[in-house]
C-alpha positions in Angstrom: -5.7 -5.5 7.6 -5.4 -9.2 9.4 -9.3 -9.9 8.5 -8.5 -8.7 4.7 -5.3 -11.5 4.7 -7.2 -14.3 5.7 -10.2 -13.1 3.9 -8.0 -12.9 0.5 -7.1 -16.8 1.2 -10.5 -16.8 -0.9 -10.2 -14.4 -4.1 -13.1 -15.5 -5.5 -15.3 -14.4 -2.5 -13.9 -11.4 -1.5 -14.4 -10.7 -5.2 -17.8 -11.2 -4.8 -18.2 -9.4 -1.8 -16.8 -6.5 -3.0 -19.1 -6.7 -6.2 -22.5 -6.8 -4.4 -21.4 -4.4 -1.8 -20.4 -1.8 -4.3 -23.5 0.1 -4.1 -22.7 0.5 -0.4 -19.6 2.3 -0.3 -18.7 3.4 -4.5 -20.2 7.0 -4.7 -19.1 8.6 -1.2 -17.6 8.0 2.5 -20.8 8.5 5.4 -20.8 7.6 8.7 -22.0 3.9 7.9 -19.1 2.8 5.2 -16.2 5.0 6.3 -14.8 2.1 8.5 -14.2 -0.3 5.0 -14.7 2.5 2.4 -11.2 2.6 1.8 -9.8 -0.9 2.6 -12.7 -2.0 -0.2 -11.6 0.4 -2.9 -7.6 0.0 -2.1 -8.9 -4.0 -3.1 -10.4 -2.2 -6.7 -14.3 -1.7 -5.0 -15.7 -4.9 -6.8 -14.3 -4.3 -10.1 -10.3 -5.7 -9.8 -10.5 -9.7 -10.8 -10.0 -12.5 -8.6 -6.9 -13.4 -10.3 -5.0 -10.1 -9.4 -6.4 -9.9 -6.0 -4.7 -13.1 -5.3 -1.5 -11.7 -5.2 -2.4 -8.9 -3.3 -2.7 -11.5 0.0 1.2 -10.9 0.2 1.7 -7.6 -0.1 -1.0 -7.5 3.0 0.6 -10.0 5.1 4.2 -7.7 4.6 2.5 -4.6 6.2 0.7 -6.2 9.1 4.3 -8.1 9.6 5.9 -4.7 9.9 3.2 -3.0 11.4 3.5 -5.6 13.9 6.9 -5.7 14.5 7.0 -1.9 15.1 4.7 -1.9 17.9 6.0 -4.6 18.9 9.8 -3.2 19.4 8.6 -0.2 21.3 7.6 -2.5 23.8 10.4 -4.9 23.6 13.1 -2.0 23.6 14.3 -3.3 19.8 14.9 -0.4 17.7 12.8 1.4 15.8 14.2 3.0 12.7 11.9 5.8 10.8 12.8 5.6 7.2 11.5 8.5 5.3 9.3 7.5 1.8 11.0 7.9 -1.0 14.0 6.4 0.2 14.6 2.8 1.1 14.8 0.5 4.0 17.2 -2.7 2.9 20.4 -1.7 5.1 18.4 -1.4 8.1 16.8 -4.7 7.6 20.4 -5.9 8.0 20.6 -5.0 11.3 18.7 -6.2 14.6 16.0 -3.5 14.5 12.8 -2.6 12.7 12.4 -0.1 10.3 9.0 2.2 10.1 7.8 4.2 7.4 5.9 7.1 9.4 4.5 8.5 6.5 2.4 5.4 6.2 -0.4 6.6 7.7 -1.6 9.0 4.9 -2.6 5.6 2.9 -3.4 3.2 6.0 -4.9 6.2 8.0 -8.0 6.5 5.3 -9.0 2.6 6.9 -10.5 4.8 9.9 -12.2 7.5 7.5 -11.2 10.0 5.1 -10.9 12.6 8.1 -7.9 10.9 9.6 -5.4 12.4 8.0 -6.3 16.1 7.8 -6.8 16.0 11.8 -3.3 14.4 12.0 -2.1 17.3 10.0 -3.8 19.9 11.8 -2.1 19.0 14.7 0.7 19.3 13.3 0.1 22.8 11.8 -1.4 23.7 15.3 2.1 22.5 16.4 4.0 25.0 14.7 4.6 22.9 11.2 4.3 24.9 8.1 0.9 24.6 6.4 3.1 24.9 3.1 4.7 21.4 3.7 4.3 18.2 2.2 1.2 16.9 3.7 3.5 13.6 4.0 5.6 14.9 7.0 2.9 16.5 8.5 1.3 13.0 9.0 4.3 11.8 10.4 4.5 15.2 13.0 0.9 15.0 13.9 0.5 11.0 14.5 3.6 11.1 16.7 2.5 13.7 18.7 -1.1 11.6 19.1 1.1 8.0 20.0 -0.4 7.0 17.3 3.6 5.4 15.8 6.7 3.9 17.6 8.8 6.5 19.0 12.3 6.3 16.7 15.8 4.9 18.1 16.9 6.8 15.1 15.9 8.7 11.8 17.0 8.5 8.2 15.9 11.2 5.9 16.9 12.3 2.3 17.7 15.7 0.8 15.1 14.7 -2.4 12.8 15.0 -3.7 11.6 18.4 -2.3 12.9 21.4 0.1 9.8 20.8 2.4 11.2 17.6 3.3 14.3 18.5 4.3 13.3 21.5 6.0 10.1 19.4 8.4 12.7 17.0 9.2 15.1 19.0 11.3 11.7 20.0 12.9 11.1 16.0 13.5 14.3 15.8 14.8 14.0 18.1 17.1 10.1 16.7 18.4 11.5 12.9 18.9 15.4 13.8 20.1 16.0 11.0 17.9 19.4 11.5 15.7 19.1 11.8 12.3 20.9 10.6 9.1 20.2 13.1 5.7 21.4 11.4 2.4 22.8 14.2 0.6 21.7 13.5 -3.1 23.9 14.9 -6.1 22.6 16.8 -8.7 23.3 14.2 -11.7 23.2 11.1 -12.1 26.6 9.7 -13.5 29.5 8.3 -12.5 30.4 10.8 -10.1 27.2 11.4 -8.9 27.0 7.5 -8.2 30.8 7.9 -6.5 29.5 10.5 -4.1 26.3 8.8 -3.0 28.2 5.4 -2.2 29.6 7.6 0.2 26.6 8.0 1.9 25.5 4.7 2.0 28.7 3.4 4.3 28.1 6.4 6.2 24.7 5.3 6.8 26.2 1.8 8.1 28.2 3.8 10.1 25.6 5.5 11.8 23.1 2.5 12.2 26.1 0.6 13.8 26.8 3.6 16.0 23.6 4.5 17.4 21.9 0.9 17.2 25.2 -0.3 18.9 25.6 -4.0 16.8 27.3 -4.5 13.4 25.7 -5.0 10.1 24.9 -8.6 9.1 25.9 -8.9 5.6 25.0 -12.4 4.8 21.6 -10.9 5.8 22.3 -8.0 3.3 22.4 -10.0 0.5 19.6 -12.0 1.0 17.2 -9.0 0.8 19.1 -7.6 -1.9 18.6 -10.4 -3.8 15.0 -10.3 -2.4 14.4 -6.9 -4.1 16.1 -7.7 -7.2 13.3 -10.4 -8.3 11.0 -7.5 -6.8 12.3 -5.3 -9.5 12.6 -7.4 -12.2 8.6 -8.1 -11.9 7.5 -4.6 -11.6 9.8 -3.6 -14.5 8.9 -6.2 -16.6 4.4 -5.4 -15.8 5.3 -1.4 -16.3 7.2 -2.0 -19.8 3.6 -5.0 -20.5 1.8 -2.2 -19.9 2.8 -0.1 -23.4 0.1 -3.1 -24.7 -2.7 -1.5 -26.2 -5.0 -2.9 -24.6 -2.8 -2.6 -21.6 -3.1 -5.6 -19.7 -2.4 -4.4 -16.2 -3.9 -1.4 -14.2 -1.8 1.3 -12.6 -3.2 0.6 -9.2 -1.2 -2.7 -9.7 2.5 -1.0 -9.3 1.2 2.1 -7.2 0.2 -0.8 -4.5 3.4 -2.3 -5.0 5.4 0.8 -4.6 3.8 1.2 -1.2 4.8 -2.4 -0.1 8.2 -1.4 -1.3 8.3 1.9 0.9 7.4 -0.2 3.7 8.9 -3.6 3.8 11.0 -4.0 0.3 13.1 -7.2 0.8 10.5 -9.2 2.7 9.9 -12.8 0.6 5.9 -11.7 1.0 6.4 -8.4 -1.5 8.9 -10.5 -3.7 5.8 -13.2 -4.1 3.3 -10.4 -4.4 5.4 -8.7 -7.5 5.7 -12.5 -9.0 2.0 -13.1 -8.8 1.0 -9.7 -10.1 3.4 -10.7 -12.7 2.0 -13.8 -14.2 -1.4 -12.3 -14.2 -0.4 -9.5 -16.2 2.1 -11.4 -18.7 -0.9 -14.0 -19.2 -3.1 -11.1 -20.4 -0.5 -9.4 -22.1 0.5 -12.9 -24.5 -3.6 -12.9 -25.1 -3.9 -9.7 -25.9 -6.4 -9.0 -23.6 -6.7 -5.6 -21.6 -7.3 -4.5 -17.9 -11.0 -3.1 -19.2 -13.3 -4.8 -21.3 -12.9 -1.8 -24.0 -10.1 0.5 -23.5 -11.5 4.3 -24.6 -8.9 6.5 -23.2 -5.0 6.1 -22.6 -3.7 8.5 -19.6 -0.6 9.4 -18.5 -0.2 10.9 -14.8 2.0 13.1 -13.8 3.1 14.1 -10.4 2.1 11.9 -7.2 -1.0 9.8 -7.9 -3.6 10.2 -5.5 -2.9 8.0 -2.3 -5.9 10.0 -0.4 -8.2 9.2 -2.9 -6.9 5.8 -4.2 -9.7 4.3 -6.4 -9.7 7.1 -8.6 -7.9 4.8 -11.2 -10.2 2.3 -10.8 -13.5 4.8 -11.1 -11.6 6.1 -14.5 -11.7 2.0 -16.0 -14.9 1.7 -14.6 -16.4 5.2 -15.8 -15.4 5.6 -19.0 -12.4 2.9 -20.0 -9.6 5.6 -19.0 -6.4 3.5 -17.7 -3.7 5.2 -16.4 -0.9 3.1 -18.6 2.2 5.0 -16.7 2.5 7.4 -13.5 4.8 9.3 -11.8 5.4 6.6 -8.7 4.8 3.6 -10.0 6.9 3.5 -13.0 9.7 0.8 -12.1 13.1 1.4 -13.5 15.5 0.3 -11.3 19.1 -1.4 -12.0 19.7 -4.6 -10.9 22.2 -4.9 -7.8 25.5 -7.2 -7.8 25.6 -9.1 -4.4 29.0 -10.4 -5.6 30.8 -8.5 -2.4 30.0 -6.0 -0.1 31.2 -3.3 -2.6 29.4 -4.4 -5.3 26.5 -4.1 -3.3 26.5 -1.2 -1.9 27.7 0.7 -5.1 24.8 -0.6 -7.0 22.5 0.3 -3.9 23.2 3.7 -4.6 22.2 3.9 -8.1 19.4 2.2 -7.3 18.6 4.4 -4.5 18.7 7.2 -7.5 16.5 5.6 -9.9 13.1 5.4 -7.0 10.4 7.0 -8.2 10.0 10.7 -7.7 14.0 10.8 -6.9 14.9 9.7 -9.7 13.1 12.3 -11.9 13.5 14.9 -8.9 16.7 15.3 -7.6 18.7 17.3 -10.3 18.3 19.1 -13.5 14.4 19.5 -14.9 15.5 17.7 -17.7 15.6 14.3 -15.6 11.2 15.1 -15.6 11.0 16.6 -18.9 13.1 13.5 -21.1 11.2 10.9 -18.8 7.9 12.6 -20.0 8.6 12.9 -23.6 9.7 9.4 -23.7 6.6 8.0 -21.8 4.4 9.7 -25.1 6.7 8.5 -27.4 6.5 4.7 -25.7 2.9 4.4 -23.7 0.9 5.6 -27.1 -1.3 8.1 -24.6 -4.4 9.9 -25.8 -3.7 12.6 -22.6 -1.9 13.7 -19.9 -3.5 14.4 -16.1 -1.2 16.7 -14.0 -2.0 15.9 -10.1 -0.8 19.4 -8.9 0.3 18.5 -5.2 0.1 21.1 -2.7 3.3 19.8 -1.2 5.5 19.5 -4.5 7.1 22.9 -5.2 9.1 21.5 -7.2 5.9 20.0 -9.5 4.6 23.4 -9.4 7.7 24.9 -10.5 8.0 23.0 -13.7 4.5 23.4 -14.8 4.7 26.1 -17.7 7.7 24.0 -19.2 5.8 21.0 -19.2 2.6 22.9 -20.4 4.7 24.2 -23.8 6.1 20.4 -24.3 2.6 19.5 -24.2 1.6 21.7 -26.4 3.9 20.6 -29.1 3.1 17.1 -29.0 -0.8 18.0 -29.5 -1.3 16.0 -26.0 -4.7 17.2 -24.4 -3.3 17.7 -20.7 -5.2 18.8 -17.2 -3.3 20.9 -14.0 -5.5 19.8 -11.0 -4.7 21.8 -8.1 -5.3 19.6 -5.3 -3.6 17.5 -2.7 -3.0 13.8 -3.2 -3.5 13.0 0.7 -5.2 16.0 2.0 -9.0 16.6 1.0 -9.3 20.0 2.7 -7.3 21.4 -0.4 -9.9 19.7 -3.3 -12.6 16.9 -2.3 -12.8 13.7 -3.8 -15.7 15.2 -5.7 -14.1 18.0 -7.0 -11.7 15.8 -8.4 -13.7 13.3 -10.3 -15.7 16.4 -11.6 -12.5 17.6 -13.0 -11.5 14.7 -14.4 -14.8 14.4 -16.0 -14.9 17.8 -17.5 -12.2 17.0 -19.3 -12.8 14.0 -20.7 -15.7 15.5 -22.2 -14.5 19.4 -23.3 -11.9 16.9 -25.0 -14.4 14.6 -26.8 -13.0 11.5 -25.6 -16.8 10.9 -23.9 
């Protein structure tokens, strides 16, 4: 990751190197390409612009910061705070510790081959962990019980956007000893739905100043607040640029993005990423130019998009001039937050906390998927719909035959993969793009 941020001081060349190295690592992992495979692809394997892998130099320098700093503090004796995806990490960046996403290893793991995280899961599973859970905690079980994280001063976990979650936590808690905060999420998302989560979020400051034993540093507060305002203004403002037909951005843009926000959101390095990505997408979206040279197929992608096999976005542009114009995680819709007083703050951090992806369709009625589905045809124009079924995501699986019948109404060609987006025991990255291929062409659109 350091050799990719220097080497990205250069665009141009890493471009290049990417380009004329393509035929060394596009069609498959083997034992001479799995050390760069997926670091090359993550970078859009030769075929993402110069321009937009500019701005990825940022994001980059954010995770080997954390990374860092989290190694770093378990040898120091600073804090370590695991923050479980899907939520967010700002109020313990207000404190004097660091805070760790211990899922991360299901993308960054893939840098050391494709194996890597099945044999993290499997010990896991040969630990005692459910082979039915979300392959995401079983990451975090496994590479803690290999040393392979920072052992936690303390946990935060959420009660969205599955069961499995909830239920591998309290087996986390009891590996590491570490104590644990659980959001509890309401089921709607109102008034008193935004009432009750506020609640948690000055419990969590509770908590933190409890077992961390300092006091919140609210000046500090506000500063990434304000931080991951900009953040979400940019993102917001690509996802809604990318309704363009052509669209002018590609859905690997915001999916990267959403990881630097799981990991380091508030850090001035993913507020400069978002900007850059930005002005390279609004510059193509006022010329009317698209993200492919011709753009053949509109998809929409429901469900988690593939972190385990990243460049599948990028092989769909390249393949047959399929872009993904909206997706499940990287769809951007959060509120702005008021940093006029600690209130404000804090209240608007909990509806923002309720708008991330995957909470904010998956913490309450089906509805909250259903509505954001039909108005993501109505709005992104898309010529078909590719369901990623998760093993993980019960709650995905459970909705299926609902969203098959609103399909069906709407005419919208649709495909139900039954796969795992980090786990390649359940379908192989071949299987996949076979799939995906399949129907593109039982569909006519190839």
């Amino acid at each position: 990751m350091k050799f990719g941020y220097y080497l990205s001081v250069i665009p141009n060349l890493i471009y290049w190197i990417l380009r004329l190295a393509r035929p060394l690592y596009v069609k498959k992992e083997n034992f001479f390409n799995h050390r760069f495979r997926y670091a090359f692809l993550i970078l859009g394997g030769g075929i993402l612009p110069p321009e937009e892998i500019r701005p990825y130099r940022y994001g980059v320098k954010a995770f080997v910061d954390n990374m860092e700093n989290a190694v770093k503090a378990n040898e120091s004796g600073k804090p370590v705070v695991w923050v479980e995806w899907i939520l967010s990490s700002e109020i313990v960046n207000a404190f004097d510790a660091v805070p760790f996403n211990p899922e991360a290893l299901n993308v960054f793991g893939n840098m050391s081959g494709q194996d890597v995280p099945s044999r993290l899961m499997e010990e896991a599973e040969s630990a005692g962990f459910a082979t039915e859970y979300c392959s995401a905690i079983k990451v975090t079980a496994g590479s803690y019980m290999l040393k392979q994280i920072p052992k936690p001063t303390a946990i935060i976990a959420g009660s969205h956007p599955c069961d499995t979650n909830v239920s591998a936590y309290q087996s986390i808690a009891h590996l590491t000893g570490a104590p644990v905060f659980f959001f509890d999420s309401p089921y709607w998302r109102d008034e008193d739905a935004f009432d009750y989560y506020e609640k948690n979020m000055w419990r969590l400051i509770d908590f933190l100043e409890k077992n961390l034993h300092q006091k919140i540093n609210w000046d500090r507060l506000k500063q990434i607040v304000e931080n991951e305002n900009r953040f979400n203004f940019y993102m917001q403002e690509i996802c809604e640029m990318m309704r363009a037909i052509p669209s002018p951005a590609t859905m690997i843009t915001p999916v990267f993005a959403w990881v630097v926000r799981e990991i380091a959101i508030g850090d001035p390095n993913g507020t400069e990423m978002a900007k850059r990505m930005y002005e390279v997408v609004k510059d193509r979206y006022e010329k009317g130019i698209g993200v492919v040279k011709k753009e053949n197929i509109r998809v929409l992608w429901w469900n988690p998009p593939i972190a385990f096999f990243a460049y599948v976005f990028k092989w769909m542009e390249d393949e047959f001039g399929a872009v993904v114009v909206k997706d499940f995680i990287g769809d951007v819709k959060m509120p702005q937050i008021d940093t006029s007083s600690k209130k404000t703050m804090i209240r608007d951090m909990a509806k923002n906390h309720l708008y991330l992806a995957m909470a904010r369709q998956c913490h309450g009625p089906v509805e909250f998927i259903t509505q954001e589905l039909e108005k993501a045809i109505e709005e992104y124009s898309p010529d078909c719909l590719i369901f990623a079924g998760h093993a993980g995501c019960k709650h995905g699986w459970a909705v299926i035959g609902i969203i098959k019948d609103l399909l069906k109404k709407r005419g919208l060609p649709s495909l139900f993969m039954n796969m795992d987006i980090m786990d390649q025991r359940h379908a192989t990255e071949d299987d996949i793009k076979r799939w995906i291929t399949e129907f593109f062409r039982s569909n006519g659109f190839i």
